[in-house]
C-alpha atoms as a printed R data frame, in Angstrom:
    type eleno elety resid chain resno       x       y       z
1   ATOM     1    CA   UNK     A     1  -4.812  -6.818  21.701
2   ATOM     2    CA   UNK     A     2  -7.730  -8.934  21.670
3   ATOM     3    CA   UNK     A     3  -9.006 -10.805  18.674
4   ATOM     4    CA   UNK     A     4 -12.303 -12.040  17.551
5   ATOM     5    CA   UNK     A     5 -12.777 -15.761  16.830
6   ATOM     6    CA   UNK     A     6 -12.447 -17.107  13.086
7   ATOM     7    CA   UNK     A     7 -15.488 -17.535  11.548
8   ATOM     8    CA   UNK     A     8 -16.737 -18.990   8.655
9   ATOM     9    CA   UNK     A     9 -17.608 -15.750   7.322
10  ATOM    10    CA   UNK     A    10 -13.818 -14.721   7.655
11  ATOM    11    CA   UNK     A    11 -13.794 -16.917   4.271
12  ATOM    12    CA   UNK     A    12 -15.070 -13.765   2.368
13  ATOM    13    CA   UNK     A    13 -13.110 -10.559   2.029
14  ATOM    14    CA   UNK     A    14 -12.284  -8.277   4.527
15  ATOM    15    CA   UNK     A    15 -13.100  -4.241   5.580
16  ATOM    16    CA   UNK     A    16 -10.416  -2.585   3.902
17  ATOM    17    CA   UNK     A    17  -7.922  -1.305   6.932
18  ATOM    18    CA   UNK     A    18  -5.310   1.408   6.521
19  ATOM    19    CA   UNK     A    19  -2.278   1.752   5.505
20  ATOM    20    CA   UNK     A    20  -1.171   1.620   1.851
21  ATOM    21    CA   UNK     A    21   0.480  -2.301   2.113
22  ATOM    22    CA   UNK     A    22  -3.032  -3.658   3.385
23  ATOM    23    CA   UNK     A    23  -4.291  -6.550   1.196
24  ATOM    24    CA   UNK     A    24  -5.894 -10.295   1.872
25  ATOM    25    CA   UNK     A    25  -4.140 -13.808   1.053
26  ATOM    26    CA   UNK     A    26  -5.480 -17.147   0.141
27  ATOM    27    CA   UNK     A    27  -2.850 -20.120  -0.199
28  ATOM    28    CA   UNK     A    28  -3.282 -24.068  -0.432
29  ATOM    29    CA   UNK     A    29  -0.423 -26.368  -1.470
30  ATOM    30    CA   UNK     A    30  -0.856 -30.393  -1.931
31  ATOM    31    CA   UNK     A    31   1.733 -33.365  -2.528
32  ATOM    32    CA   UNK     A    32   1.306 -36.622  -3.273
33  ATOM    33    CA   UNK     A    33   4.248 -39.105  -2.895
34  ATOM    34    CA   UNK     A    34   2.836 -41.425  -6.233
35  ATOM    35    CA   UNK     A    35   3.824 -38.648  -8.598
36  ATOM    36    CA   UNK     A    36   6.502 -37.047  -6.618
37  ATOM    37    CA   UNK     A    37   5.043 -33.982  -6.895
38  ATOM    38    CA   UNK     A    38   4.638 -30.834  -5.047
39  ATOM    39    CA   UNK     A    39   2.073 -27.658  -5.637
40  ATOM    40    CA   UNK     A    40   1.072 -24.598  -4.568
41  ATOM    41    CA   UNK     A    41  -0.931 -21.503  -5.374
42  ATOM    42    CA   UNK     A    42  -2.378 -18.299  -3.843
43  ATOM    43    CA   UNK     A    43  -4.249 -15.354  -4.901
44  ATOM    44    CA   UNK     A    44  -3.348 -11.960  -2.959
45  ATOM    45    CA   UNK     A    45  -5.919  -8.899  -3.364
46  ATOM    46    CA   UNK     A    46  -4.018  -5.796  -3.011
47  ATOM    47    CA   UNK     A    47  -6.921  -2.963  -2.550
48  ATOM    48    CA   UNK     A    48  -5.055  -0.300  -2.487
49  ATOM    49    CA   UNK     A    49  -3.473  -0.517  -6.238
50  ATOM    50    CA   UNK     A    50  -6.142  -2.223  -7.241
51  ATOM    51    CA   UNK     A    51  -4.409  -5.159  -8.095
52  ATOM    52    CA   UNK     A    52  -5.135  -9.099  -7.714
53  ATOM    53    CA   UNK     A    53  -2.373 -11.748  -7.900
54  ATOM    54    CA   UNK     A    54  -1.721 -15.089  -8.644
55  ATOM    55    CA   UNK     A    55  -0.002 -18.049  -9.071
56  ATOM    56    CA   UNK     A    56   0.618 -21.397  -9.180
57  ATOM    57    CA   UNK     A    57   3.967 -24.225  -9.151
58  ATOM    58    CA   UNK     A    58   4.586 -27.204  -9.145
59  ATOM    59    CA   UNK     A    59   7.674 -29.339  -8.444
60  ATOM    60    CA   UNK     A    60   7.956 -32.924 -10.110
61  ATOM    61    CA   UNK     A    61  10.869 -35.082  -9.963
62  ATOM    62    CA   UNK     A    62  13.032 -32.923  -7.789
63  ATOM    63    CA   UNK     A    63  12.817 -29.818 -10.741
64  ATOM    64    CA   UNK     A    64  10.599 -27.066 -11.436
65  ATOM    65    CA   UNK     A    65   7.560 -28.220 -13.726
66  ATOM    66    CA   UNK     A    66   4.986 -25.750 -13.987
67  ATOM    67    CA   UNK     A    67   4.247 -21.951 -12.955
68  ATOM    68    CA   UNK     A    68   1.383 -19.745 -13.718
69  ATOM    69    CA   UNK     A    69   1.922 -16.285 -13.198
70  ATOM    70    CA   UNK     A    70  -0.977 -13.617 -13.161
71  ATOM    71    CA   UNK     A    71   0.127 -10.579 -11.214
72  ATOM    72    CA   UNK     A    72  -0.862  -7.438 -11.312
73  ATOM    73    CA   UNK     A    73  -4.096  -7.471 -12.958
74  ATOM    74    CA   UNK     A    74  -5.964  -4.656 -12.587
75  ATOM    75    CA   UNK     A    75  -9.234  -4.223 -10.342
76  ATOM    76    CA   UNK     A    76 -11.507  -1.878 -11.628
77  ATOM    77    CA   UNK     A    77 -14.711  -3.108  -9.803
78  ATOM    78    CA   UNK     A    78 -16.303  -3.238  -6.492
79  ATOM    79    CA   UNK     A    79 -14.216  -5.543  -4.160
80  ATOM    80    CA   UNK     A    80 -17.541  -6.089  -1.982
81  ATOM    81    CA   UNK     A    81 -18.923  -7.701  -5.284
82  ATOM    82    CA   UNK     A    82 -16.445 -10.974  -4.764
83  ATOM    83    CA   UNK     A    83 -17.639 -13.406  -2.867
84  ATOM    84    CA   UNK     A    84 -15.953 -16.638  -1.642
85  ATOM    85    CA   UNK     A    85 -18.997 -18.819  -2.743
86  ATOM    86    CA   UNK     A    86 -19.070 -17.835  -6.617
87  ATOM    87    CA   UNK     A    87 -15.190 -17.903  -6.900
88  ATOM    88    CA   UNK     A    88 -12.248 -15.642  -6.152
89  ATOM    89    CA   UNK     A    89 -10.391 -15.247  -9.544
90  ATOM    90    CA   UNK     A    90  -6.750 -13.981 -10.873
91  ATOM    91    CA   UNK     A    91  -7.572 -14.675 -14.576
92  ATOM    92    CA   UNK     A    92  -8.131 -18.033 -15.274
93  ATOM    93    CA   UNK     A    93  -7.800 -19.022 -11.355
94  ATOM    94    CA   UNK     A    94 -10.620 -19.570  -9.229
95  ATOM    95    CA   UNK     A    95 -10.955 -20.569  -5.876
96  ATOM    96    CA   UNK     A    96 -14.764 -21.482  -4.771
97  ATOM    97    CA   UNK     A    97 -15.304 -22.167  -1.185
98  ATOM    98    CA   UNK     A    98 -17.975 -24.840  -0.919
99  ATOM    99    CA   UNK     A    99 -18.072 -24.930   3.164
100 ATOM   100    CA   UNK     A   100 -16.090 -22.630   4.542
101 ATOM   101    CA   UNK     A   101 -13.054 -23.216   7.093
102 ATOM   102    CA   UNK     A   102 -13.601 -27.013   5.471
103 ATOM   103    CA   UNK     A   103 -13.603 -27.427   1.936
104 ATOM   104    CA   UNK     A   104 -12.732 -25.376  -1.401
105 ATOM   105    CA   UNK     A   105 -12.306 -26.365  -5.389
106 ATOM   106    CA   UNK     A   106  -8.858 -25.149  -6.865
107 ATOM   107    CA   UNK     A   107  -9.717 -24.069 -10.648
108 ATOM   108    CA   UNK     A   108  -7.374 -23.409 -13.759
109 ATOM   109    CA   UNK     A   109  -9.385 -22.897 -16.912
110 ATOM   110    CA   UNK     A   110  -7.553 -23.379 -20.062
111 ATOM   111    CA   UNK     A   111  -5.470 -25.225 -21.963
112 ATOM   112    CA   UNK     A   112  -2.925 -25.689 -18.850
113 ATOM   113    CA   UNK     A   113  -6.198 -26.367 -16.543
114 ATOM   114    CA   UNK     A   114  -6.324 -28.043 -12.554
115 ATOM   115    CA   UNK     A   115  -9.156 -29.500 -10.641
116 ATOM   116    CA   UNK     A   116  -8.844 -29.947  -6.784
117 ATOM   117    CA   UNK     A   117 -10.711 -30.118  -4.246
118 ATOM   118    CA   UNK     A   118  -9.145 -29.077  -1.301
119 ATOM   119    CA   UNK     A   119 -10.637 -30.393   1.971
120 ATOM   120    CA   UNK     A   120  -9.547 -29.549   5.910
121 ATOM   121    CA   UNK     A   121  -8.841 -32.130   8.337
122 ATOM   122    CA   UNK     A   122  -7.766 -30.206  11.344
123 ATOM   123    CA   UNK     A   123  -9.552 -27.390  12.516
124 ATOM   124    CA   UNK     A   124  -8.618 -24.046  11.897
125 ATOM   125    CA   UNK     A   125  -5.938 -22.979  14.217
126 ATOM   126    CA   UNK     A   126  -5.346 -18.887  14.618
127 ATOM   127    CA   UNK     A   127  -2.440 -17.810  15.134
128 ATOM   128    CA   UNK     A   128  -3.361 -15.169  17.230
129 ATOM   129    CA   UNK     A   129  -5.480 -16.695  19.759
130 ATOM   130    CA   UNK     A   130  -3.081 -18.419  22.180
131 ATOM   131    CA   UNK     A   131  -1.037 -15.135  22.594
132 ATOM   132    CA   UNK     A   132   1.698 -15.321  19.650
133 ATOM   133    CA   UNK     A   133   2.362 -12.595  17.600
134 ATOM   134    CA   UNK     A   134   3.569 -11.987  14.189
135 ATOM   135    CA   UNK     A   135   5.666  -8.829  12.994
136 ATOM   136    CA   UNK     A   136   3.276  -6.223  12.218
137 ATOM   137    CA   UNK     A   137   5.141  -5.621   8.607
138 ATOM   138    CA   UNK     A   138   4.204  -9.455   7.693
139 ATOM   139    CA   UNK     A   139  -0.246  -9.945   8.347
140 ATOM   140    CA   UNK     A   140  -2.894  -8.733  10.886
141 ATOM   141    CA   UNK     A   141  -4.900 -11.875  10.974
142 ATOM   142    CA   UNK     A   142  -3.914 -15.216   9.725
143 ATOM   143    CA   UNK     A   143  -5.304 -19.073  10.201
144 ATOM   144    CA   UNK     A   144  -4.361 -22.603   9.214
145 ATOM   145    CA   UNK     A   145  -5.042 -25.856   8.196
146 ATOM   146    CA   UNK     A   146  -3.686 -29.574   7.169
147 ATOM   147    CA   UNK     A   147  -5.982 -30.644   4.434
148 ATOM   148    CA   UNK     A   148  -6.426 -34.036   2.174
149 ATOM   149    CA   UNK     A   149  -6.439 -32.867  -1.637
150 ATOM   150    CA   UNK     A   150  -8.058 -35.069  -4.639
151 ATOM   151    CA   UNK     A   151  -8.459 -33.879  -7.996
152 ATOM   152    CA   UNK     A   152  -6.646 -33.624 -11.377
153 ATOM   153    CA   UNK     A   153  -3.742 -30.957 -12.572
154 ATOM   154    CA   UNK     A   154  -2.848 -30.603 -16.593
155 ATOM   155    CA   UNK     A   155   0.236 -28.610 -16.671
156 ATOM   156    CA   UNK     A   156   2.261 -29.071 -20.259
157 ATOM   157    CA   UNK     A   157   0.187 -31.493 -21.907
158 ATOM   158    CA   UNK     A   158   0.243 -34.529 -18.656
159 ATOM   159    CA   UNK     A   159  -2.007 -34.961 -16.865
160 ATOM   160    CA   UNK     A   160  -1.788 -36.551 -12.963
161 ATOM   161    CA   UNK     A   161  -4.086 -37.776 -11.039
162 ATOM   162    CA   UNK     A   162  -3.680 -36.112  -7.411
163 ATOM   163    CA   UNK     A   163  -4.443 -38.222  -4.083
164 ATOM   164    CA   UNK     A   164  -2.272 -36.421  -1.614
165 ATOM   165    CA   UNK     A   165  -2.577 -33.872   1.499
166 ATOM   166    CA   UNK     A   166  -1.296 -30.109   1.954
167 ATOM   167    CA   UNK     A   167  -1.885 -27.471   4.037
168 ATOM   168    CA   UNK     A   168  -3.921 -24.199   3.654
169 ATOM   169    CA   UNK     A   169  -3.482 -20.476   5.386
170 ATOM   170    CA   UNK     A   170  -5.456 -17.505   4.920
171 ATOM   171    CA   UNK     A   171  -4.521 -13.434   5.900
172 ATOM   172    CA   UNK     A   172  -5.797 -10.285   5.809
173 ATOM   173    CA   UNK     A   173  -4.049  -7.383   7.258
174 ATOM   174    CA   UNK     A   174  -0.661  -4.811   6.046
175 ATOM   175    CA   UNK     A   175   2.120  -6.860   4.094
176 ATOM   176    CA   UNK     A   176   5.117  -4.724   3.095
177 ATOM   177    CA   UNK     A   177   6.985  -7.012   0.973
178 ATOM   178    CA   UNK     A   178   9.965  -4.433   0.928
179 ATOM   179    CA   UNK     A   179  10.544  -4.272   4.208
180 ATOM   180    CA   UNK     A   180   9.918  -8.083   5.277
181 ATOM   181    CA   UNK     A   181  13.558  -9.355   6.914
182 ATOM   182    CA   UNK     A   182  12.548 -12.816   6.681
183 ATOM   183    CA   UNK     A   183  11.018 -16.033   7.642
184 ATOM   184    CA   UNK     A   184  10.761 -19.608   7.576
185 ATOM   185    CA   UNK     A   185   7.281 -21.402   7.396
186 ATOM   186    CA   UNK     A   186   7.669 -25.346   7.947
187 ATOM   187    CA   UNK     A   187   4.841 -27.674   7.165
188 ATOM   188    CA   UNK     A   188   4.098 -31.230   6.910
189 ATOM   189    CA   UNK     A   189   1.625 -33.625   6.577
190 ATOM   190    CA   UNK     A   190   2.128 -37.671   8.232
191 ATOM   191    CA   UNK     A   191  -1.892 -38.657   7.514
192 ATOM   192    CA   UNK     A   192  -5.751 -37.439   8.962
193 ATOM   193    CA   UNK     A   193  -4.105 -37.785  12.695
194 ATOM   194    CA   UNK     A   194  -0.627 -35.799  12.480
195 ATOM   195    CA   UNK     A   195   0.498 -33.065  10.722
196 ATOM   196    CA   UNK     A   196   2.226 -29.822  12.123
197 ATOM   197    CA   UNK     A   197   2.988 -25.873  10.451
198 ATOM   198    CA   UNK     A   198   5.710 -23.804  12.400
199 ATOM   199    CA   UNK     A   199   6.248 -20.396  11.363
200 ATOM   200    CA   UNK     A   200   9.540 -18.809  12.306
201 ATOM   201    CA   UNK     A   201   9.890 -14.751  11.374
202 ATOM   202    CA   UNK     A   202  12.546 -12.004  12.036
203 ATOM   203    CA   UNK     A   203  11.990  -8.371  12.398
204 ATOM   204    CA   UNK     A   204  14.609  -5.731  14.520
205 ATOM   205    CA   UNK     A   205  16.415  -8.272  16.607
206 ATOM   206    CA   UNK     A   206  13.192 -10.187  17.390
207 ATOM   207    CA   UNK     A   207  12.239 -13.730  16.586
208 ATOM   208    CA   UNK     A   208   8.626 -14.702  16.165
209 ATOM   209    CA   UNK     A   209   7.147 -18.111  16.740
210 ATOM   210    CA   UNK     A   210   4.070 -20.044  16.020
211 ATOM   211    CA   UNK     A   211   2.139 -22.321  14.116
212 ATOM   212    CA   UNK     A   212   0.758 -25.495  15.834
213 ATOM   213    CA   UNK     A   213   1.348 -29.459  16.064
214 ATOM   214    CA   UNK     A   214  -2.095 -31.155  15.429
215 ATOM   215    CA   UNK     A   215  -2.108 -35.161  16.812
216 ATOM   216    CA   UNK     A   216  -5.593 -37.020  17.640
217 ATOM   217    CA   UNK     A   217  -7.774 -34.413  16.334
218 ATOM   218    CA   UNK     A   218  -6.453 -31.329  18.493
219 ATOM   219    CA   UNK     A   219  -4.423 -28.773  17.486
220 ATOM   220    CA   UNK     A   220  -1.549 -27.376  19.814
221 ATOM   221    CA   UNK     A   221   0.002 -24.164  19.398
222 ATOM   222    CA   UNK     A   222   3.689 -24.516  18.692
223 ATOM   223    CA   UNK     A   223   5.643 -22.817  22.357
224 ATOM   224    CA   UNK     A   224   8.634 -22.488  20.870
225 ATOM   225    CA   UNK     A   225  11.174 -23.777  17.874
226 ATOM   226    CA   UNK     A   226  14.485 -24.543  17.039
227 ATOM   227    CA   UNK     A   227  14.973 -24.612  12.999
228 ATOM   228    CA   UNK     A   228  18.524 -25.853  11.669
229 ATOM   229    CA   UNK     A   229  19.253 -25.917   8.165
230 ATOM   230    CA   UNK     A   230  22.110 -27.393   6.447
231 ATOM   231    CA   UNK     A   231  22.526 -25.629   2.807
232 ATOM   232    CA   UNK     A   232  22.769 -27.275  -0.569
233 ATOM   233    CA   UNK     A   233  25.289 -25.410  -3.228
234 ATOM   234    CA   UNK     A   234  24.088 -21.933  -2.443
235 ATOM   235    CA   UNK     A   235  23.789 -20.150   1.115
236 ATOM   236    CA   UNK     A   236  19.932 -20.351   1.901
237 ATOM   237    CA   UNK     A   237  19.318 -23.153  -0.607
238 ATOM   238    CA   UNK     A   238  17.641 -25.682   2.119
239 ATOM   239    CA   UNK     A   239  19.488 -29.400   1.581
240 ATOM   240    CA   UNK     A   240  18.267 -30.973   5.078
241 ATOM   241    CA   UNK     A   241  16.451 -29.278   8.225
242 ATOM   242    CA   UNK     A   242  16.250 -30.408  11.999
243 ATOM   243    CA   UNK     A   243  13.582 -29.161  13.973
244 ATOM   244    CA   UNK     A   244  12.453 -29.488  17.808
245 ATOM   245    CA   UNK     A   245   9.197 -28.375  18.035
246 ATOM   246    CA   UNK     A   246   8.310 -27.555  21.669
247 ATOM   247    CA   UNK     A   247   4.305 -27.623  22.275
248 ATOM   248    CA   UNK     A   248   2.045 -28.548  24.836
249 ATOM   249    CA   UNK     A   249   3.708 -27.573  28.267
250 ATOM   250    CA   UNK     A   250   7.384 -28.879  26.916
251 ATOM   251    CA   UNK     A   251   6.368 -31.732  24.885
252 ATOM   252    CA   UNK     A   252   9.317 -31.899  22.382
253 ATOM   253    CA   UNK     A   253   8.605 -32.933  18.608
254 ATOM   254    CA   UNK     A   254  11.623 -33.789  17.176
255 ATOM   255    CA   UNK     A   255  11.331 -33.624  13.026
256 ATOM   256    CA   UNK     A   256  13.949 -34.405  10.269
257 ATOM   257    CA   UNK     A   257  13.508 -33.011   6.717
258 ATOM   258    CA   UNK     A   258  15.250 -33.859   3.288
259 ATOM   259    CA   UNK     A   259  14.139 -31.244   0.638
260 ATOM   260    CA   UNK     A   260  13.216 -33.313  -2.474
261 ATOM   261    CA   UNK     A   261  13.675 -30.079  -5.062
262 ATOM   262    CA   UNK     A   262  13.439 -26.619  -5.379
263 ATOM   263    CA   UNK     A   263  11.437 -23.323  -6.855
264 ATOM   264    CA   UNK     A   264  12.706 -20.144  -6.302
265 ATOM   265    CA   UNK     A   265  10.544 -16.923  -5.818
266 ATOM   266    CA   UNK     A   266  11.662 -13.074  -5.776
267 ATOM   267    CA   UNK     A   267   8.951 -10.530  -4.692
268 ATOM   268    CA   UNK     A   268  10.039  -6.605  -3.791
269 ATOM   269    CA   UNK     A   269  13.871  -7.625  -2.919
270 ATOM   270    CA   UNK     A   270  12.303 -10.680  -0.851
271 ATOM   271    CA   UNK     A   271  14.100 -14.080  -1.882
272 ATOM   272    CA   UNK     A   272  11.352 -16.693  -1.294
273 ATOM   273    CA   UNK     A   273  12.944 -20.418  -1.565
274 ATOM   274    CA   UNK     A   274  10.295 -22.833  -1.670
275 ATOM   275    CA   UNK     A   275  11.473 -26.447  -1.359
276 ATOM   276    CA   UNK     A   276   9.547 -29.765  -1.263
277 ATOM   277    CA   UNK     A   277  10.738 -31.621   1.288
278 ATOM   278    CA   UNK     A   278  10.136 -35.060   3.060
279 ATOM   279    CA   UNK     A   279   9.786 -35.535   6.515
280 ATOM   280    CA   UNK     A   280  10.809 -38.238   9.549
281 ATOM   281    CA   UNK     A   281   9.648 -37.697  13.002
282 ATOM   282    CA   UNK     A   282   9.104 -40.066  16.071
283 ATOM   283    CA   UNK     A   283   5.280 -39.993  17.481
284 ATOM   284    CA   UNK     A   284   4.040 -42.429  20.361
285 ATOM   285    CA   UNK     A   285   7.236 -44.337  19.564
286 ATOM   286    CA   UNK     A   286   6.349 -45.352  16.178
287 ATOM   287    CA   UNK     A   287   8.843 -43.926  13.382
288 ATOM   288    CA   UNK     A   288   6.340 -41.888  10.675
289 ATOM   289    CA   UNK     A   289   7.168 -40.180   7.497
290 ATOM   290    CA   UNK     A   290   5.433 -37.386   5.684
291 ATOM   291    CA   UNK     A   291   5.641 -34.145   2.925
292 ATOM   292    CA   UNK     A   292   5.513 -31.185   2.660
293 ATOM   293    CA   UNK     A   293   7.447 -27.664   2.633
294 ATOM   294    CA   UNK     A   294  10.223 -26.022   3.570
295 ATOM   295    CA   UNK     A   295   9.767 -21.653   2.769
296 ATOM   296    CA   UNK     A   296  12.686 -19.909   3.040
297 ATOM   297    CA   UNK     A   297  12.387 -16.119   2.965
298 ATOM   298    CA   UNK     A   298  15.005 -13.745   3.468
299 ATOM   299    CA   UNK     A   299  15.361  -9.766   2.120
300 ATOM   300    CA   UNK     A   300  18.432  -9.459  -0.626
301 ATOM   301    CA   UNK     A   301  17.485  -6.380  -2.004
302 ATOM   302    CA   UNK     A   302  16.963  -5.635  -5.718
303 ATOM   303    CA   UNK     A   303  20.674  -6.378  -6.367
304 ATOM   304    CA   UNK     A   304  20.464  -9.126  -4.403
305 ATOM   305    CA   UNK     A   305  17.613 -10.736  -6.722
306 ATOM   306    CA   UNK     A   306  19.760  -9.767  -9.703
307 ATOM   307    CA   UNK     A   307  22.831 -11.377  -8.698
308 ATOM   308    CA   UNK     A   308  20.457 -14.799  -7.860
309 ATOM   309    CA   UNK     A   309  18.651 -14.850 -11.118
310 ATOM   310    CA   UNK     A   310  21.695 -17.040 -13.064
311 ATOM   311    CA   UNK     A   311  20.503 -19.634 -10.485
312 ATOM   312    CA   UNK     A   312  16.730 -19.584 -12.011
313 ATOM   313    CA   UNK     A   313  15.269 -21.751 -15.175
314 ATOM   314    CA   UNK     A   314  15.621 -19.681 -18.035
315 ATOM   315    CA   UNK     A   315  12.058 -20.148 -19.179
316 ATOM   316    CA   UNK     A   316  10.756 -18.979 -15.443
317 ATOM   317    CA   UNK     A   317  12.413 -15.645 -15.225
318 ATOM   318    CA   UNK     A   318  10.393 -13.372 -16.787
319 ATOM   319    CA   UNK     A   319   7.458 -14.726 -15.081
320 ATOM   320    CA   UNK     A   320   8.760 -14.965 -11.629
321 ATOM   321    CA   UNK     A   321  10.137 -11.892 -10.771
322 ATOM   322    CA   UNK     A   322   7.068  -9.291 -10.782
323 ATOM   323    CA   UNK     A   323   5.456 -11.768  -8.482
């Protein structure tokens, strides 16, 4: 299948496709090593039950800190009215694009309130463009980007100042959350010249690569990659990760993570493990170390979620599991 280009205009929201799963996703995520902290948020626009969600965590110290949940709000409105440029909003989150496929401003308004700006350093890499695929079940379109984040976050009365970096994806197309088998999505950031996503997914038998490895201002698409995990206390609970990242014509990354803490997620029987994690790999000979994150997703079922929920913060499961 052939695909147009990404375009800055690809910012806004899509034509509405079929099918009744089809809906549009906007993530960014930042760390910065001074606070030994980790974030992320995303907003998800699910036309077809008129719903908009989102949400934000943050891990500090190894632990859960913070989570704002707003999902399933209803739509009533014209989805063609919601523009990029004035703000994308679930409740009191707003995301304002202020050049696209370069920078955007991360809002929270409120008493628990965040200001970011959220700006690209690499440029934006599709992962459809260089011939990879990605399970029809999981997005149609979907782009990248490593990013250098500045700002300020309030989450439960402190307040941080945030100099860090953090990565950024964007996709519009069908996402059955039910019937998702699994993934992993990989991503760190070393500094302005190094950073590298690799997405690994799993649907009937078949395994799915891509993502890219961006060094000296050029992104590479990822060829092919070998993900090993060692688990903490639980089964799926990433401790420590070894990855060989095989991009441009069998150059061989070789990466070493150590997750730093954990936040779990639960979504439709989908187990979503999201773990802040530092990073060690070898470029032109020189040793470099950076963060970032380690998702692991894998389908247990309702029962399955049930059973995991003893593992969860108290105070965070009522608001994690509709998400």
């Amino acid at each position: 299948m052939a695909y147009s280009k990404i375009e800055p205009q690809d910012e806004e929201l899509h034509t509405i496709g079929e099918g009744e799963n089809w809906q549009e996703s906007l993530y960014f995520n930042w760390a910065d090593e001074r606070h030994d902290v980790f974030g992320l948020t995303r907003i998800g626009y699910r036309f077809r039950q008129k719903q908009i969600d989102g949400i934000i965590l943050t891990i500090r110290n190894g632990k859960p800190e913070y989570l704002y949940p707003a999902v399933k709000l209803p739509y009533r409105g014209d989805w063609a009215e919601i523009t990029a440029k004035d703000g994308l909003r679930a409740k009191n989150l707003v995301y304002k694009a202020i050049e696209p496929l370069k920078k955007w401003r991360l809002l929270l308004e409120g008493k628990d309130a965040m200001d970011l700006t959220w700006e690209a350093y690499t440029p934006v890499f599709d992962f459809h463009a260089f011939g990879q695929e990605l399970p029809a079940n999981v997005t149609g379109r979907h782009f990248e980007q490593c990013g250098r984040v500045t700002g300020w976050t309030r989450f439960n009365g402190r307040e941080l100042e945030i100099n860090g970096f953090g990565q950024r994806d964007k996709s519009w197309g069908v996402r059955d959350w039910a019937n998702i088998e699994g993934w992993n999505w990989i991503s760190a950031q070393f500094g302005e010249d190094f950073g590298f996503n690799v997405w690994e997914g799993f649907l009937n038998g078949k395994i799915y690569h891509n993502g890219f490895v961006f060094i000296d201002g050029e992104n590479f698409p990822v060829e092919k990659a070998v993900v090993n995990f060692k688990w903490g206390k639980y089964k799926h609970l990433p401790l420590e990760a070894g990855l060989e990242i095989s991009y441009r014509s069998g150059n061989i990354l070789k990466v070493n993570a150590a997750a730093l803490g954990h936040f779990p997620l639960a979504k439709k029987g989908l187990w979503i493990q999201e773990s802040h994690a530092q990073f060690t790999a070898e470029l032109k000979g020189k040793i470099r170390k950076g963060l970032g994150v380690i998702e692991h997703a894998y389908h247990v079922g309702i029962l399955g979620t049930l059973i995991r929920l003893p593992r969860v913060p108290k105070a965070l499961i009522k608001a994690m599991v509709p998400f």
